[in-house]
N, C-alpha and C positions, 0 to 999 in steps of 0.2 A: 347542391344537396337539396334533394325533396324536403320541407314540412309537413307536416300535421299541427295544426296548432303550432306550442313553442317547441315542441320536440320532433329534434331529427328524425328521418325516415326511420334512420337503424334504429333510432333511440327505440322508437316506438314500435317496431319490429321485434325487438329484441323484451318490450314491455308484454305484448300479445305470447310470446314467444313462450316465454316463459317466469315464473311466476313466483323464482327463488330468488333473485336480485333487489326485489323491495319487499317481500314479503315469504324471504325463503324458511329451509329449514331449520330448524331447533329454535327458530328467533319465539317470542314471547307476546310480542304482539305483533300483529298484518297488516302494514301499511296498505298491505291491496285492498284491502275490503274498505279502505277510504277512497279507491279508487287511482290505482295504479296497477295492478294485476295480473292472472292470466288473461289466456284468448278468452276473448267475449266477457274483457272485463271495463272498467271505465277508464278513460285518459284524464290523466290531469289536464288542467286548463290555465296554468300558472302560466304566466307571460314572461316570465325570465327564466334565463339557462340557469339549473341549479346544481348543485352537486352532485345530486343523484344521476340526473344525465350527462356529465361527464364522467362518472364512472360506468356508466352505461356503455359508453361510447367506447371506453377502455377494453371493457368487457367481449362488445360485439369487436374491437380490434385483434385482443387475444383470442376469440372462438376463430375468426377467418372461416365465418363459414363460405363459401361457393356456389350454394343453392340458391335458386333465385325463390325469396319469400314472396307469398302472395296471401294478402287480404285483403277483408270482408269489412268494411266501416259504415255504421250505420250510426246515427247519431255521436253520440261518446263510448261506441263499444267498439270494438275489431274483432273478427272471427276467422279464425285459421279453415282454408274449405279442405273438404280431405281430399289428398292429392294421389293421383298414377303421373309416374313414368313410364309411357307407351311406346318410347323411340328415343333411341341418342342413335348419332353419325358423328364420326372424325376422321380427317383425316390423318393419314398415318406414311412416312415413306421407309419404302422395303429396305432391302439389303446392297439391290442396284442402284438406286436412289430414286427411284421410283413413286411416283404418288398414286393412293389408292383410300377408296373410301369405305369405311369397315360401321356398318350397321346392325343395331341391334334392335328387334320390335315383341312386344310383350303383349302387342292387342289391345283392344279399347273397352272400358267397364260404361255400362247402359246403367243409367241415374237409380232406376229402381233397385239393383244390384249392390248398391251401397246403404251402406249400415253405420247409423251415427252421425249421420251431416248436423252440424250445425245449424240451429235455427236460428236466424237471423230476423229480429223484431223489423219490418220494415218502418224506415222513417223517408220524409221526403232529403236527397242528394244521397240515399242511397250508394257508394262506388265502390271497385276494385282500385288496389293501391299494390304499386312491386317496388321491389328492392331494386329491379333491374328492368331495362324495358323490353317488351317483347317484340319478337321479331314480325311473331302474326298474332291476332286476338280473333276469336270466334266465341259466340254464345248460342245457346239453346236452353230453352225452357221449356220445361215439361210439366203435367199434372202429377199429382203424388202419385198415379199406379202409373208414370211412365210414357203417357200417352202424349208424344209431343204438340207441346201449345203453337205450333209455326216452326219455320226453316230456321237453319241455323244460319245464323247472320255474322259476317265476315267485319271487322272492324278496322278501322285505321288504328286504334288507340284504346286502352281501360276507358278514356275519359267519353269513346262515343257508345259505351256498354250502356243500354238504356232499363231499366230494371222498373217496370211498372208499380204501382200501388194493387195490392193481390184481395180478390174477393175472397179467393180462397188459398190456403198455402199454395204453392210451386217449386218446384224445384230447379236449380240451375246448374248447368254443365259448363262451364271454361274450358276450350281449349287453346294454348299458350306452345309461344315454341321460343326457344331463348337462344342465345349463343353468339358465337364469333370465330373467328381465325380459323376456322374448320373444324368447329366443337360446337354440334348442334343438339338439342332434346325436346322432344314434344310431351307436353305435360296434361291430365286433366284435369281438373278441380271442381269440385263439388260442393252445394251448400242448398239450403232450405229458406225460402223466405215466407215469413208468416205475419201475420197479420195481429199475433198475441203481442201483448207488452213485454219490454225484458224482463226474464226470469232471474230470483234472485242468484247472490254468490254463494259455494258451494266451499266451505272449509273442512278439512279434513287436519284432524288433531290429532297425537299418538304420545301417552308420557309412559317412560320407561325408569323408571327408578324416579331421582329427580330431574330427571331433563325432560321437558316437553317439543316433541317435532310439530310442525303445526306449518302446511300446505294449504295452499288456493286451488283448486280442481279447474280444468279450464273448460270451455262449454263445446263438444264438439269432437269426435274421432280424428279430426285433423291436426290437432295439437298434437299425438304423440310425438311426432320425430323432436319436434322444439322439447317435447317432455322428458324424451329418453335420452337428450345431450349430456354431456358428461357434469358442466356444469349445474344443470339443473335437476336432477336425479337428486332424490332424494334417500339414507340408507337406513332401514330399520330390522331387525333381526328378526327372524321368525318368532313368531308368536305374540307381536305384539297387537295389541288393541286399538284400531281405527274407529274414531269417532265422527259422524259425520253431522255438521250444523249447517242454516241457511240464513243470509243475513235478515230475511224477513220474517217475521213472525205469523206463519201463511202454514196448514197444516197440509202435510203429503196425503195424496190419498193411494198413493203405492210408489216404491222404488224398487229395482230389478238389477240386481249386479250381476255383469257379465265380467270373466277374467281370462285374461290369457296370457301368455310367453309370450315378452318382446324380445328382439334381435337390435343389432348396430343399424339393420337397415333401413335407409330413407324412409321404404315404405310398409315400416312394422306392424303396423296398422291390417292393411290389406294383404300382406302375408300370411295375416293369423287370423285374419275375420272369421275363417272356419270354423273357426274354437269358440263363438261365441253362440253354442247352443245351449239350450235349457236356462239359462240364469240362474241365482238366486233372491230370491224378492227377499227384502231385508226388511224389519217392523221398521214400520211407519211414524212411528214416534221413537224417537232418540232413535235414530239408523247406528248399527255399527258393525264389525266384522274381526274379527281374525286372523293376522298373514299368518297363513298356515302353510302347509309344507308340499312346493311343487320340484321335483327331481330334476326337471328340467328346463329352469327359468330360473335365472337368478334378476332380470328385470320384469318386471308385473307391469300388466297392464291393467287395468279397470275402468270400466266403461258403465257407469249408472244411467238407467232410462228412471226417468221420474216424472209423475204423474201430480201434479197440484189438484187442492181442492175446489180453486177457482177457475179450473180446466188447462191452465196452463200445462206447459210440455216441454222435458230440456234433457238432451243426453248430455253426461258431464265429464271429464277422460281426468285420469291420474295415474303417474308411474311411479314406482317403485325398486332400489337398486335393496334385493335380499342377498340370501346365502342360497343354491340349490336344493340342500338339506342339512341339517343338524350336521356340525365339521368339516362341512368341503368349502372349498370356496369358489367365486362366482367365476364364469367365463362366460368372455365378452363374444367367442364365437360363434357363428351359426352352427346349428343344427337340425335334424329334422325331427317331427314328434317321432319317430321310430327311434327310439334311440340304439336298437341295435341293428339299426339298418346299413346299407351301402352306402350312408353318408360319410363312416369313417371308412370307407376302405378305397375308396373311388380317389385317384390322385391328382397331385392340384400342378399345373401348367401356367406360362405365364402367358399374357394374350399374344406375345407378339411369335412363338408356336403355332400359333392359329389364323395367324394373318394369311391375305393371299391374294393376288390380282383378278381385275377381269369382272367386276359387276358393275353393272351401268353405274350410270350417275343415276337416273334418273329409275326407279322401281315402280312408280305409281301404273295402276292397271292399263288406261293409255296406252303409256308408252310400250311397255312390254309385247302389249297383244297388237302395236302398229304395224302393218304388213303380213299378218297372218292370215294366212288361207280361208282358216277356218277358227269362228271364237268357241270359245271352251264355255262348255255348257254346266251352269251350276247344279248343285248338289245338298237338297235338304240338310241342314245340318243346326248343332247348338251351338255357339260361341259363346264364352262369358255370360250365360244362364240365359242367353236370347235368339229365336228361332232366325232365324234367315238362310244363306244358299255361301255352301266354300266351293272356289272357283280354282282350278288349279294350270297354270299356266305353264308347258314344258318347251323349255328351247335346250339347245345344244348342250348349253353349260350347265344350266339352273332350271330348277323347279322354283315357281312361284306360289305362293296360299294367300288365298283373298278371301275375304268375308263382306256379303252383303246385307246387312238388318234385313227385316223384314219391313216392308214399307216404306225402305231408302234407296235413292239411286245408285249412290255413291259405293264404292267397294273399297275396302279397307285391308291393306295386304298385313298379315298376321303372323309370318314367317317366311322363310325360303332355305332352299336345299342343293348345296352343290352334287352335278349327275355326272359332268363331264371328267372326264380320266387326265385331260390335258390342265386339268385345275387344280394346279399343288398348293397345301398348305408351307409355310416356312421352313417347318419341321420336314417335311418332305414328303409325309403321309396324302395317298391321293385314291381317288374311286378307282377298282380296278384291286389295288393294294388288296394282300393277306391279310388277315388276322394277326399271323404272328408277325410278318413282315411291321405291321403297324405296333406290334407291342415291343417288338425290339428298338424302336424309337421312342415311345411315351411306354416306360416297363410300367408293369400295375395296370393296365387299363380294367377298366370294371367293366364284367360282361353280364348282360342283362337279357334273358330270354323274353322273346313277346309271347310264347305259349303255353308261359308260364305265370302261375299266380303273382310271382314276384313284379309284375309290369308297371305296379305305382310307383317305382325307383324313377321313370322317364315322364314327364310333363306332355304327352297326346294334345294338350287344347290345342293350341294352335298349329293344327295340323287338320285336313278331312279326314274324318270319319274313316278307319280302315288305312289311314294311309302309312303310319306306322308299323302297322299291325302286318302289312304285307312281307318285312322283311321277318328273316330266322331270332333276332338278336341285336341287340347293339353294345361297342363298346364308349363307355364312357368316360371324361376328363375333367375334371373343375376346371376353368378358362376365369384365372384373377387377372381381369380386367380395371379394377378400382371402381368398380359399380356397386349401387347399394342394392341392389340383389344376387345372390349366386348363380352363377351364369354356366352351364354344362355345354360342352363338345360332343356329340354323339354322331361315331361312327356306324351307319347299319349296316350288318352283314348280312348274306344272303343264306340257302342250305350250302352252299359248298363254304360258308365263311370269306371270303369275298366280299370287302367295303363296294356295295353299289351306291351308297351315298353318304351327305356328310352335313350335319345340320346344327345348329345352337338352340338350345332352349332354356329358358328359368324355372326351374323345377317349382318355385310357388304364384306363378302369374299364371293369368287368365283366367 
């Protein structure tokens, strides 16, 4: 088992993690703000195993989480980096017993794109720390508007991640890939390294009659998934009064409250970063606010930017378990902000419906395009809020989408579309197949005009420009996979209605 100091990995995974185990809710005084805390709070430095961490230990035994943690330790703080899941593969065998590898890819987010990292005070030994080890490590450092500092550099190991002393902030990209027994995921992670001292702890107090809730904020958008665990969720009813204090006695010279709807999902964060326009900037002295009444959120998120008067700088995250409004009660399921959209009517299928043989092992651009006559010439385009060229690769069976940055060599495949008619799903549904022919197997299917205004039902980015756009329609199917995003089936049909192809997308990625 890894250390940190005297506490176990997990212990201390599960300390960054979250911030209601030693200093949770309704308690009366914060053991964190002596330093055990949320992300980007202090570690203890006690040389014996104590209480606390064997029930810690307990704790992170009955979570059983399965995600592989990753952070950010800089001196005595950790920092949670905000995380995508860009890719999982497993293998899966059929009905003849068959093995076959079933992929999923969401795209890759460009550092400028992300909202909230973490600022990480650099100290010298600087490192990345995991729960688990990775299969591959890569980094890249960028300048704050994105402009990369050098190539991205392939690693043996977290421990040859080399992270300089910065004149000026930078930013860093992790990319990670974990797995085993034929369960793979490629991850990114994100974080900010600066050159400021650490910024103070951020508590957040709410008394309701006579009980007082009183929470640690963690420093950083990456903390939510650790925030919106069941364990550490915190529940206060609407309307009640959030007080926010710093342990320093240092005056604000502005703070900025941004909120939004969280979901169950891994990565509720960037599901919802959308929502994080306009703000509200809160007084400056004695910060406080109001949970006030959102119809479709019964978990809250909040995201403070705060501006110190000694120029320091710190986004700080905190969630929230409410009520949706006055008498209902909370649901823990997705939804989309339309709430009376085709999210309730679209019908849910299990993955293994959707399964199917026949795609390489191997999808990377390469190989694909190995032996063709002729390379496929790209195509100006936007991915993930960043210019560069989608590549479209057609063989017999499958269409392939690549995406190239602008200013990179490397091509980055972003989706793919079964074309060929001899490639059946499980279900039986295949290119070629009716409309109704395919509804008489999956009934309910959701149909979605592309001619029509209704076209934000189906998720376009990772796709070229137009290439959706070219069929009449598609029909659609939730695909419950066990993945922390909702993951859709879409059949496109033609003008005679006619699936000429068959695609998966996550209606909130990219």
């Amino acid at each position: 088992m890894k250390r940190m100091r005297c506490w176990s990995w997990t212990a201390a995974l599960w300390l960054a993690a979250g911030s209601l185990l030693m200093g949770g809710c309704g308690a009366d005084e914060n053991p964190a703000q002596e330093g055990t805390g949320g992300a980007g709070q202090m570690i203890e430095a006690d040389t014996a195993v104590s209480q606390e961490e064997t029930e810690i230990r307990q704790n992170m035994e009955e979570a059983a989480i399965s995600f592989p943690w990753v952070m950010v330790v800089s001196g005595e703080e950790m920092f949670i980096p905000v995380e995508h899941i860009n890719y999982t593969e497993s293998t899966v065998v059929d009905d003849e017993g068959n093995e076959q590898t079933v992929s999923d890819y969401s795209g890759y987010f460009q550092p400028e794109d992300i909202t909230g990292m973490p600022r990480v005070p650099y100290q010298p030994g600087i490192a990345i720390r995991t729960e688990k080890t990775p299969i591959s490590c890569a980094y890249e450092r960028f300048a704050v508007d994105g402009t990369s500092l050098g190539e991205r550099t392939t690693v043996e190991g977290t421990a040859d991640i080399v992270l300089p002393e910065p004149a000026e902030d930078y930013l860093v990209e992790l990319r990670f890939s974990f797995g085993g027994e034929g369960n793979f995921a490629g991850y990114q992670y994100f974080f900010r390294v600066t050159a400021q001292s650490p910024t103070p702890i951020l508590k957040i107090t709410s008394e309701t009659g006579p009980e007082k809730t009183e929470m640690t904020a963690s420093k950083g958008a990456g903390a939510f998934p650790a925030l919106t665990m069941e364990e550490n969720i915190c529940y206060l009813p609407l309307g009640s009064r959030l007080n926010l204090s710093f342990s320093e006695d240092i005056p604000l010279k502005e703070i900025t409250m941004y909120e939004m709807g969280l979901t169950d999902s891994r990565e509720n964060f960037l599901d919802r970063a959308e929502d994080l326009k306009g703000g509200t900037v809160l007084q400056s002295e004695s910060p406080s606010f109001e949970l006030g009444t959102n119809i479709a959120a019964a978990k809250r998120g909040f995201l403070f930017e705060c501006s110190f008067a000694d120029g320091r700088e710190e986004f700080y995250s905190a969630a929230i378990q409410t009520d949706e409004a006055p008498g209902q009660e909370t649901d823990k399921e997705w939804r989309t902000d339309e709430t009376d959209s085709a999210a309730g009517q679209i019908p849910q299928i299990p993955e293994q419906m959707t399964e199917f043989a026949g795609l390489p092992e191997s999808m990377d651009y390469e190989d694909v395009t190995a032996g063709l006559a002729k390379m496929p010439e790209g195509e100006e385009d936007v991915f993930a809020g960043s210019p560069g060229k989608f590549y479209t690769v057609r063989t017999e069976k499958f269409e392939y989408f690549y995406f190239q940055y602008e200013g990179r060599e490397e091509l980055e495949r972003t989706n793919y579309a079964v074309v060929g008619e001899d490639v059946k799903l499980n279900c039986g549904i295949h290119v070629g197949m009716t409309a109704d022919e395919a509804g008489n197997i999956i009934p309910g299917l959701y149909r979605m005009s592309f001619r029509e205004e209704e076209a934000y039902e189906w998720n376009t980015n990772s796709y070229p420009d137009g290439w959706c756009e070219q069929f009449a329609a598609v029909l659609i199917a939730e695909v419950l996979y066990g993945g922390p995003m909702p993951k859709y089936a879409g059949f496109m049909l033609d003008d005679q209605d006619v699936i000429r192809a068959i695609t998966f997308e996550f209606p909130t990625a990219g």
